[in-house]
MIKEFI-106041 format. One line per field, with one value per atom (N, C-alpha, C): chain; x, y, z; residue in three letters. Coordinates in steps of 0.2 Angstrom, whole numbers, plus 5000, padded with zeros to 4 digits. Layout:
BEGIN
chain = c(A  ...)
x = c(X  ...)
y = c(Y  ...)
z = c(Z  ...)
res = c(ALA  ...)
This chain:
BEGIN
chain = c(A  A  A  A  A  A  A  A  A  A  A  A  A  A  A  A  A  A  A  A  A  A  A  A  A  A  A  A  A  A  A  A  A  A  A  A  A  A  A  A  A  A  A  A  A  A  A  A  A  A  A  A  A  A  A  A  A  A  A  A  A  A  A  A  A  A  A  A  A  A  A  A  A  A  A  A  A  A  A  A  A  A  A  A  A  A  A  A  A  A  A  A  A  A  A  A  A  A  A  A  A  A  A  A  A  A  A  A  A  A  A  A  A  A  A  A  A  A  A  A  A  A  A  A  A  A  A  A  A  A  A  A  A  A  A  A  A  A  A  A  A  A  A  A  A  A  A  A  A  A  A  A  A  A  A  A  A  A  A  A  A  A  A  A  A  A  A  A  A  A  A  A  A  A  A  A  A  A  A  A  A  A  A  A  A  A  A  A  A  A  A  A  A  A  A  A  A  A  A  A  A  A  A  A  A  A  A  A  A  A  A  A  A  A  A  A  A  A  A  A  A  A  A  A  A  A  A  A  A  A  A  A  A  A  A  A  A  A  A  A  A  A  A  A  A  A  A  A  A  A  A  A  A  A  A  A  A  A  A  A  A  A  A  A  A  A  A  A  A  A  A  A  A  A  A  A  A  A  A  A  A  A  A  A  A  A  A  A  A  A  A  A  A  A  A  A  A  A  A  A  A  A  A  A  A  A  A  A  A  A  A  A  A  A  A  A  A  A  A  A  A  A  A  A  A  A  A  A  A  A  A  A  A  A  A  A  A  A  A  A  A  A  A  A  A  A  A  A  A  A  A  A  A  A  A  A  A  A  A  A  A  A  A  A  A  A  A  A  A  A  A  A  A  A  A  A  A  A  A  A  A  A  A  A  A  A  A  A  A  A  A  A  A  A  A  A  A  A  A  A  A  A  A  A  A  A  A  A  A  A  A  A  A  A  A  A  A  A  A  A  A  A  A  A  A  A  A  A  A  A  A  A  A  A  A  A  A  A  A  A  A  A  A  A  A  A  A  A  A  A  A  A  A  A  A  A  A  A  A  A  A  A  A  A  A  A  A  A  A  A  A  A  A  A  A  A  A  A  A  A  A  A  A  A  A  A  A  A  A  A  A  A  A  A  A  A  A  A  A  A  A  A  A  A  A  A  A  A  A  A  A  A  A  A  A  A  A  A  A  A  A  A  A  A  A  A  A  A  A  A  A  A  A  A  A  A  A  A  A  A  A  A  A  A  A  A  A  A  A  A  A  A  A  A  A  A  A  A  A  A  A  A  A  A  A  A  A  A  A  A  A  A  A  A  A  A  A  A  A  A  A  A  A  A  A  A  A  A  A  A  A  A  A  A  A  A  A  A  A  A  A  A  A  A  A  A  A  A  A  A  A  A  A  A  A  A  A  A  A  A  A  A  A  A  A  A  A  A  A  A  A  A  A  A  A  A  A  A  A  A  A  A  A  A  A  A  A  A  A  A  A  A  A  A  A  A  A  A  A  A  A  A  A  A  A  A  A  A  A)
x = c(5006  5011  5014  5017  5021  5015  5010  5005  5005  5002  5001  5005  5013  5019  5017  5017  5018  5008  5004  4999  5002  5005  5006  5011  5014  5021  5016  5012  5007  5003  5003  4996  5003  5009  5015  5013  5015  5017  5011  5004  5001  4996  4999  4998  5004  5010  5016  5019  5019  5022  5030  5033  5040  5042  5040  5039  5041  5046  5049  5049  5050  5049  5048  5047  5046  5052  5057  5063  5065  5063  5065  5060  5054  5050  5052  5053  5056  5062  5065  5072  5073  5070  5066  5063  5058  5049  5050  5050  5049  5041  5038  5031  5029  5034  5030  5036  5042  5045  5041  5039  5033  5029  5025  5021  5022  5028  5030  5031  5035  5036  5030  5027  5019  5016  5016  5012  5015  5022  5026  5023  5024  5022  5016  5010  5003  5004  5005  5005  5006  5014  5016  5010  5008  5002  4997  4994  4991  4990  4996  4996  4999  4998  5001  5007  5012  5020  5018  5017  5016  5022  5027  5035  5036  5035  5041  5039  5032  5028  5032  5032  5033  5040  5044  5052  5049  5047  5049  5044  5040  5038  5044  5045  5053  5058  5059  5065  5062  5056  5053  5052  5051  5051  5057  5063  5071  5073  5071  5074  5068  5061  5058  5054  5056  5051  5046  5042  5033  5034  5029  5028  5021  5019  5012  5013  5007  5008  5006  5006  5007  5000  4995  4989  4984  4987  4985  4981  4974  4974  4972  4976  4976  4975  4971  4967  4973  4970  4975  4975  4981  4982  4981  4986  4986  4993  4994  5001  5004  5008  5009  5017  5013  5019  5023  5031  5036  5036  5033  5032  5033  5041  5045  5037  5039  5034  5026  5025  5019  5019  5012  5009  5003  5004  4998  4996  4991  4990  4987  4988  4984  4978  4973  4966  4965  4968  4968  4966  4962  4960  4960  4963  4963  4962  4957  4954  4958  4954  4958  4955  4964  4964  4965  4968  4969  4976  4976  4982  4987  4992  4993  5000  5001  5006  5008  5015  5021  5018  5019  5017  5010  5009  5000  5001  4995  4995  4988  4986  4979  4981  4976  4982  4975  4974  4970  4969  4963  4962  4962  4961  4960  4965  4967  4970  4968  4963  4960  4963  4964  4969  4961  4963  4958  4950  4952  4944  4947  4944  4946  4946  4952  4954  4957  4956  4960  4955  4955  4949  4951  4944  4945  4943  4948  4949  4944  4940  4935  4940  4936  4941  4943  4947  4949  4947  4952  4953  4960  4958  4965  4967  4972  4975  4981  4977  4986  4990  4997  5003  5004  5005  5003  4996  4992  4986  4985  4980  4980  4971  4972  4965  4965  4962  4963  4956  4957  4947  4947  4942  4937  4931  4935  4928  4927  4924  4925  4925  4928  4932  4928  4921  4920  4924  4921  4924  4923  4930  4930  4932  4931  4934  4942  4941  4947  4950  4956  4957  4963  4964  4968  4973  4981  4985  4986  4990  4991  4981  4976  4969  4970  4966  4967  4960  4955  4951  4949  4944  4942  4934  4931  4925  4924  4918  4918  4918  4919  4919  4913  4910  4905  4908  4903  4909  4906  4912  4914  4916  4916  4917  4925  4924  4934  4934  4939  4940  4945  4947  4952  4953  4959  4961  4960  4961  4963  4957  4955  4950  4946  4946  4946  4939  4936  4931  4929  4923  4919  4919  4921  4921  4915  4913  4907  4909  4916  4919  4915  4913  4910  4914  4918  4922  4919  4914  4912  4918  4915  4920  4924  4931  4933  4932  4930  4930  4938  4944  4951  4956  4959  4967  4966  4966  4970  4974  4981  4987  4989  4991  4992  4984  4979  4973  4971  4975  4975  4966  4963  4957  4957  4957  4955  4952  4954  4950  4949  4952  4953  4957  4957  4963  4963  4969  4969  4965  4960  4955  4957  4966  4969  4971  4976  4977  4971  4966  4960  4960  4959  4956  4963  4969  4974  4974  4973  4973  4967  4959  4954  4956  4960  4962  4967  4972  4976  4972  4967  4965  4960  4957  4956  4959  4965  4970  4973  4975  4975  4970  4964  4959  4957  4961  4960  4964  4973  4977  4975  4972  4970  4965  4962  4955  4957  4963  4967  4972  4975  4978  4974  4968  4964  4961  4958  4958  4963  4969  4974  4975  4975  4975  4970  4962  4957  4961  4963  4964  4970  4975  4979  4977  4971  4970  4965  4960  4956  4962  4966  4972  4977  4977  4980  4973  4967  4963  4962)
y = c(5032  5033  5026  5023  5016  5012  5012  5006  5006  5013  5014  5009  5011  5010  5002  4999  4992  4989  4994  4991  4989  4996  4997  4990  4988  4983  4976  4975  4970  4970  4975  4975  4974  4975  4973  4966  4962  4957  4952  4956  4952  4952  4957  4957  4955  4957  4955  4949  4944  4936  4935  4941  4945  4946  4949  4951  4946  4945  4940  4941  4948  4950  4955  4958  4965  4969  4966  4969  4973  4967  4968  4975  4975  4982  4985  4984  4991  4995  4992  4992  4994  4990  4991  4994  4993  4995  5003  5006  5014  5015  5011  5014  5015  5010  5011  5016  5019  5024  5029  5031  5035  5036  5033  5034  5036  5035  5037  5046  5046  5055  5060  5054  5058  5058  5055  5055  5061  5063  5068  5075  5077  5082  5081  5077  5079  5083  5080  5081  5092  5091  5096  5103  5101  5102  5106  5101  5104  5110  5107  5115  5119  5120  5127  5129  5123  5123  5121  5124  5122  5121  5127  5126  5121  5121  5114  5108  5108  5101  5098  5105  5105  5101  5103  5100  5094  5091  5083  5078  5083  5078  5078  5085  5083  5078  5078  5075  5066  5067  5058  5056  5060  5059  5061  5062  5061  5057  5050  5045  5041  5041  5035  5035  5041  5042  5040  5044  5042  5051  5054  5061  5060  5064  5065  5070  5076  5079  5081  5086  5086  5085  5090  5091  5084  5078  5075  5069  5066  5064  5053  5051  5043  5037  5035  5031  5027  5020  5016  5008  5006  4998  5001  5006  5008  5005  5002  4999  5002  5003  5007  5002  4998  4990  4994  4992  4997  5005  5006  5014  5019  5016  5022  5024  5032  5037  5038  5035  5038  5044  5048  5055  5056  5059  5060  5066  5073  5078  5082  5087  5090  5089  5090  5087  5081  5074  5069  5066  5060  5058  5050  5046  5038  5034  5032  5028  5023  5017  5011  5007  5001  4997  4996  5001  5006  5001  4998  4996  5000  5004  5008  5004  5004  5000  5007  5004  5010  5016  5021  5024  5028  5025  5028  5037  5040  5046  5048  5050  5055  5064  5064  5070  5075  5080  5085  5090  5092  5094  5100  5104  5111  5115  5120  5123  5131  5129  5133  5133  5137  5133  5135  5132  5132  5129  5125  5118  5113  5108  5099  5099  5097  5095  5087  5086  5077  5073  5067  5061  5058  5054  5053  5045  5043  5035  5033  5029  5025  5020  5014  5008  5003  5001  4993  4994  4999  5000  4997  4995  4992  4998  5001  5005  5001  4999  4994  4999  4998  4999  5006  5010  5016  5019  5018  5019  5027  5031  5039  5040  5042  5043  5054  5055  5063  5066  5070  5074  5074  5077  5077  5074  5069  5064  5058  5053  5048  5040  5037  5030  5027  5022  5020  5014  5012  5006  4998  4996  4990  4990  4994  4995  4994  4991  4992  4994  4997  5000  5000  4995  4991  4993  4991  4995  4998  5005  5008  5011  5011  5013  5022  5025  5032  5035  5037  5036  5043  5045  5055  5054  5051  5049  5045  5048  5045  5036  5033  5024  5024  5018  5015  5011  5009  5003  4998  4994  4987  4986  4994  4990  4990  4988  4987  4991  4995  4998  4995  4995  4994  5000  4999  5004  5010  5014  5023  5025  5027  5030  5022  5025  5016  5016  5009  5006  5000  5003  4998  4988  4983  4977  4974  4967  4965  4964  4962  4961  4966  4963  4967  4962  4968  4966  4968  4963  4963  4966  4968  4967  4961  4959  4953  4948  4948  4944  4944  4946  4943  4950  4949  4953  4953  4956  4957  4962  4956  4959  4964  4971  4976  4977  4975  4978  4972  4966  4962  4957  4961  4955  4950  4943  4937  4937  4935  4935  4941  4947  4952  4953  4955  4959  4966  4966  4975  4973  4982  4981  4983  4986  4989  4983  4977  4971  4967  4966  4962  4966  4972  4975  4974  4974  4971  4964  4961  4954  4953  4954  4956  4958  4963  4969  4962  4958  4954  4947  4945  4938  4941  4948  4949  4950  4954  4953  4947  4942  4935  4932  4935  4930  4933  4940  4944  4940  4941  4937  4931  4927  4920  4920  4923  4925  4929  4933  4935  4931  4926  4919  4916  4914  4908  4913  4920  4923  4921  4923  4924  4916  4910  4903  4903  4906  4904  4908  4913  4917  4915  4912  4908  4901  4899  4893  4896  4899  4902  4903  4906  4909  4904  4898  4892  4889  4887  4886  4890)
z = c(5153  5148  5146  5151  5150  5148  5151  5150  5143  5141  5132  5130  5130  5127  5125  5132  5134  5129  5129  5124  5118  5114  5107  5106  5112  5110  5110  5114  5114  5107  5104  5100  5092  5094  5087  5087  5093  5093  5090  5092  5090  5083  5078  5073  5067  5069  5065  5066  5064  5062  5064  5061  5060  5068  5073  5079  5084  5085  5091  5099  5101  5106  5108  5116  5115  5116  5119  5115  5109  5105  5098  5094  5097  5095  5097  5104  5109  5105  5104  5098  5091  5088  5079  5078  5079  5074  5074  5068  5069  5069  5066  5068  5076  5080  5089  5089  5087  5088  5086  5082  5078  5082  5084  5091  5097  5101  5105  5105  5099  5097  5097  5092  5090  5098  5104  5107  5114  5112  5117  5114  5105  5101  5101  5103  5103  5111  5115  5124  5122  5120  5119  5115  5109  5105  5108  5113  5116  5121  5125  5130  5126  5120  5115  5114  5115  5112  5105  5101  5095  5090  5092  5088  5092  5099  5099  5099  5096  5097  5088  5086  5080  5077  5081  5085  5084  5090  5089  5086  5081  5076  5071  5069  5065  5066  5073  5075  5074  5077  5075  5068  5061  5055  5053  5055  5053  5055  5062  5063  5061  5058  5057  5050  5047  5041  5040  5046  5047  5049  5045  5044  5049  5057  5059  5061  5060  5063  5070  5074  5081  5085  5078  5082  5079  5075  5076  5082  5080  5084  5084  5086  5085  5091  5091  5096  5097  5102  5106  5101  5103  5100  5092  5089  5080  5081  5073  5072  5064  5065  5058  5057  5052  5049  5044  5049  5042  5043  5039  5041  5037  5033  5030  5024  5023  5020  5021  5028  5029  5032  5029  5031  5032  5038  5043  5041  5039  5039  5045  5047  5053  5056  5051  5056  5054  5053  5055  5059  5059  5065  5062  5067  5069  5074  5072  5079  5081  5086  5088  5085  5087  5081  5076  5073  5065  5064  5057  5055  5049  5049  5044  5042  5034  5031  5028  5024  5022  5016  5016  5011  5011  5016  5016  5017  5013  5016  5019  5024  5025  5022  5017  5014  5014  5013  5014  5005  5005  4995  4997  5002  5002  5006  5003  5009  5014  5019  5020  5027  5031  5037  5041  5048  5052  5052  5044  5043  5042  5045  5045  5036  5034  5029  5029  5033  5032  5035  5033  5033  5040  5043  5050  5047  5051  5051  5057  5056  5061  5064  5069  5070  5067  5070  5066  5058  5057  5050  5046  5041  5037  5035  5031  5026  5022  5018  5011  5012  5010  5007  5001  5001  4996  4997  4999  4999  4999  4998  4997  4999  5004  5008  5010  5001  5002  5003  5009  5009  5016  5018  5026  5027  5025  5024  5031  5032  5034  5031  5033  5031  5039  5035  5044  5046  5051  5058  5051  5051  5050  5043  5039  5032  5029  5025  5022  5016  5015  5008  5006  5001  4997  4997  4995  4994  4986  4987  4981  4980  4983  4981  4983  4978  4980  4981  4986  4990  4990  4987  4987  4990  4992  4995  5000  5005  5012  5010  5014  5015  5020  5020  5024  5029  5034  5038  5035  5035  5033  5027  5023  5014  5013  5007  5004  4999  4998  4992  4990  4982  4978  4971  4970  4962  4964  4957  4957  4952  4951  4958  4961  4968  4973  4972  4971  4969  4976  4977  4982  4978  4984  4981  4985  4981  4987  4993  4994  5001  5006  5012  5018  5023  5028  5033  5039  5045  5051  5056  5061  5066  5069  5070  5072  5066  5061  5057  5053  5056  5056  5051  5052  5051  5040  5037  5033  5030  5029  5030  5022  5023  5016  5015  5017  5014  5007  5008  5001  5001  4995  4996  4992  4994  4993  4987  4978  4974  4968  4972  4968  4964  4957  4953  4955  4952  4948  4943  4943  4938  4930  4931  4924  4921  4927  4924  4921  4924  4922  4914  4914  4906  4902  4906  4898  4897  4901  4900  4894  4898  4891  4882  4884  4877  4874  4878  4875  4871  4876  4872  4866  4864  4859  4854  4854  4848  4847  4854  4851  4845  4849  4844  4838  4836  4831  4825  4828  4825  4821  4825  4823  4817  4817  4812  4805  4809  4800  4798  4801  4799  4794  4799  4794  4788  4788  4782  4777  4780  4774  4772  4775  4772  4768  4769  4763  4758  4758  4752  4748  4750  4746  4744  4749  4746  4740  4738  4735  4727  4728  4722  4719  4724  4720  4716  4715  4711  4706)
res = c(UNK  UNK  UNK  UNK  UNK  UNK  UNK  UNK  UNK  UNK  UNK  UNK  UNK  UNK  UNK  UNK  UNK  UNK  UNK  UNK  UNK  UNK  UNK  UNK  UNK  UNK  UNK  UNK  UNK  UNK  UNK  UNK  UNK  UNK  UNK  UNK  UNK  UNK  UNK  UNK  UNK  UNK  UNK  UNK  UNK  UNK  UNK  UNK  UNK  UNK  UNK  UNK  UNK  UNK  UNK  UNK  UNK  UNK  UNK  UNK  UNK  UNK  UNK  UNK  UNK  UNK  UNK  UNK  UNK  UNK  UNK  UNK  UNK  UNK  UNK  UNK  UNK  UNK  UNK  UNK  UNK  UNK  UNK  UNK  UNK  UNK  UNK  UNK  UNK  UNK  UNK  UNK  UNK  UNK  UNK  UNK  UNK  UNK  UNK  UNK  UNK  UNK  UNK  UNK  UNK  UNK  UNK  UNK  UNK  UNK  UNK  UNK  UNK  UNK  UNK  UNK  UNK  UNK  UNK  UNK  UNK  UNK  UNK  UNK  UNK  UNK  UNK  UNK  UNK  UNK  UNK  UNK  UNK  UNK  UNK  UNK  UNK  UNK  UNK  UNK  UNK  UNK  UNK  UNK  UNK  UNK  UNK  UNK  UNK  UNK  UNK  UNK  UNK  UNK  UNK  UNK  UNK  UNK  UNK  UNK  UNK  UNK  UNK  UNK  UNK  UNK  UNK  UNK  UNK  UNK  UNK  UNK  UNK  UNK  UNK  UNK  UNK  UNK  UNK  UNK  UNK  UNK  UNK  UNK  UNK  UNK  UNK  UNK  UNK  UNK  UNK  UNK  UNK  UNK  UNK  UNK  UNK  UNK  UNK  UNK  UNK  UNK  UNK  UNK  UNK  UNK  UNK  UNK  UNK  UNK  UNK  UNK  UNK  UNK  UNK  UNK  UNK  UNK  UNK  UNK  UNK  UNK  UNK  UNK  UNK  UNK  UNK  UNK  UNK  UNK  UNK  UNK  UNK  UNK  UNK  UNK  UNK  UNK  UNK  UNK  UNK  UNK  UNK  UNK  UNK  UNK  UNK  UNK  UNK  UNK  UNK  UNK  UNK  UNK  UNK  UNK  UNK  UNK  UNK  UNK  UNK  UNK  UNK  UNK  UNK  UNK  UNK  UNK  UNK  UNK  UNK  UNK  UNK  UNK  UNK  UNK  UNK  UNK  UNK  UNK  UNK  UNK  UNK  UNK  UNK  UNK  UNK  UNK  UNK  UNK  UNK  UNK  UNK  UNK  UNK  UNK  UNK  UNK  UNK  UNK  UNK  UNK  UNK  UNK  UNK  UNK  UNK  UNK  UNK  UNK  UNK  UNK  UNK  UNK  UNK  UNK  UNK  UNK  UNK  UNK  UNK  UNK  UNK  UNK  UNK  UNK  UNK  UNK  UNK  UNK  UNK  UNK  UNK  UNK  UNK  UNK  UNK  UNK  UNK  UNK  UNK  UNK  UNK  UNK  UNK  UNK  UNK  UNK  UNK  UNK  UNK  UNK  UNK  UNK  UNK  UNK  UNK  UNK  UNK  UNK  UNK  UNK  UNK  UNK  UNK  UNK  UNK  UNK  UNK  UNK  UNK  UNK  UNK  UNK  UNK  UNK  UNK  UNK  UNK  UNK  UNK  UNK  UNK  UNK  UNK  UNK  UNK  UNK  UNK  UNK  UNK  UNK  UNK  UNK  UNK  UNK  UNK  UNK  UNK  UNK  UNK  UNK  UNK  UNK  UNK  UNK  UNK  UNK  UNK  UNK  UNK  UNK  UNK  UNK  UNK  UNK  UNK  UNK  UNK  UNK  UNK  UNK  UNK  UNK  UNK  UNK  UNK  UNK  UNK  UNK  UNK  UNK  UNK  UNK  UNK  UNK  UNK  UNK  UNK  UNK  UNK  UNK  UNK  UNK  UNK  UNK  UNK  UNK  UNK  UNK  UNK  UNK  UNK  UNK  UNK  UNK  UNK  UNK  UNK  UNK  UNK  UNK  UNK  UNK  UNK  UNK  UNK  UNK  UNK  UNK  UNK  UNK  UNK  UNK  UNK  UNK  UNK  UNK  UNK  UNK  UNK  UNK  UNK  UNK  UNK  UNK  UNK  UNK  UNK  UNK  UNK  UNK  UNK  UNK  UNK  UNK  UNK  UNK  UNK  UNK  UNK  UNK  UNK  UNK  UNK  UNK  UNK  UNK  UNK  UNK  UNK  UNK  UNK  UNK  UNK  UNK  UNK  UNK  UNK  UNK  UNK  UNK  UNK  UNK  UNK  UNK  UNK  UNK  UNK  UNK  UNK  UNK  UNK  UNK  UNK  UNK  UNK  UNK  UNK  UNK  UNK  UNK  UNK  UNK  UNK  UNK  UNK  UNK  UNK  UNK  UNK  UNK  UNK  UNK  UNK  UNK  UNK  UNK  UNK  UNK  UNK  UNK  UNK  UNK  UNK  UNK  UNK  UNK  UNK  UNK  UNK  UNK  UNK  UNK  UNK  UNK  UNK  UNK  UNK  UNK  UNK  UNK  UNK  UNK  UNK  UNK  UNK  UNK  UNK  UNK  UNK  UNK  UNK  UNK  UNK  UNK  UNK  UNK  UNK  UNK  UNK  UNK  UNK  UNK  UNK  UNK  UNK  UNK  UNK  UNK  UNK  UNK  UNK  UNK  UNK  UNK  UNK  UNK  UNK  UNK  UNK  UNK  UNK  UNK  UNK  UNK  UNK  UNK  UNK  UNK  UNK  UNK  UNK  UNK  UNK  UNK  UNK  UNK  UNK  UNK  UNK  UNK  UNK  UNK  UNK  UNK  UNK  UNK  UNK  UNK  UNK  UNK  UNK  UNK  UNK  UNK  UNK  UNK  UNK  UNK  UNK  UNK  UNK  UNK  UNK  UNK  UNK  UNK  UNK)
């Protein structure tokens, strides 16, 4: 148990820039507070206290505003940066080395009890900031998915997804090929900004063209 503890606080320091010491997690971070609750209501989950497993995910989503459920299940060295409004759903699954940012939900589209309705997270996974990873699906090992991206189909490992409905980019991310921070790809727009920015410089270029129209046509009526 402590070792875990003392990993999760190793595994802040060495992803957060913001992170001074292990004090300072030990103290601050609700996400490593989030995991510690999640990982007493998982214990409890298991040997079939269910209400009171159910207790102190409460009690840890009333002081850290990271919703996981009990029967969750979340590998070693997972960092969840910031925290406030994330949602984990029952059959969830997160492997190691998973990084989760604010807002993310694993959310589930059916409600049938007792079938895996929530997505399983492979390893060394990104998840952006907002992000919406809804279904029983898989999201594999090394992938990443943008923030704000809304994800209703399995992922590959390695790819990047971005936008609503989330869209594969050429980005393929290896193993160990480095941290990116919020799920942000290098190069990328929003794909709605790109289409208004487009839609804009044609109406610019509309304007211009009915401009010089109406200067021939005054010049045409002065002769």
């Amino acid at each position: 148990m402590f070792e875990r503890i003392k990993e999760d606080i190793d595994t802040i320091l060495d992803r957060d820039p913001a992170a001074h010491s292990r004090l300072e997690i030990a103290l601050c971070y609700p996400g490593f507070h989030a995991l510690v609750f999640h990982r007493a209501a998982h214990w409890c989950h298991v040997q079939g206290w269910v209400t009171f497993s159910r207790m102190i995910s409460q009690l840890g989503r009333f002081l850290t505003g990271i919703e996981i459920h009990p029967a969750v299940r979340i590998g070693r060295r997972v960092f969840i940066d910031h925290g406030m409004g994330v949602v984990i759903g029952e059959t969830a699954e997160v492997g190691d080395d998973c990084t989760i940012y604010h807002g993310v939900t694993l959310g589930g589209v059916n409600l049938t009890s007792g079938e895996k309705r929530h997505p399983t997270i492979g390893n060394n996974v990104i998840l952006g900031a907002g992000a919406k990873v809804l279904g029983s699906f898989t999201v594999g090992d090394n992938a990443i998915i943008g923030s704000n991206a809304v994800v209703l189909k399995e992922v590959a490992a390695g790819e990047t997804l971005i936008g609503v409905p989330a869209r594969t980019t050429e980005e393929h991310r290896e193993r160990g090929s480095g941290f990116s921070a919020y799920g942000v790809v290098p190069g990328e727009c929003d794909p709605y900004a790109t289409q208004i920015a487009e839609l804009q410089k044609i109406v610019k270029q509309q304007a211009k063209a009915i401009e010089q129209l109406k200067a021939a046509l005054e010049e045409k009526k002065q002769k």
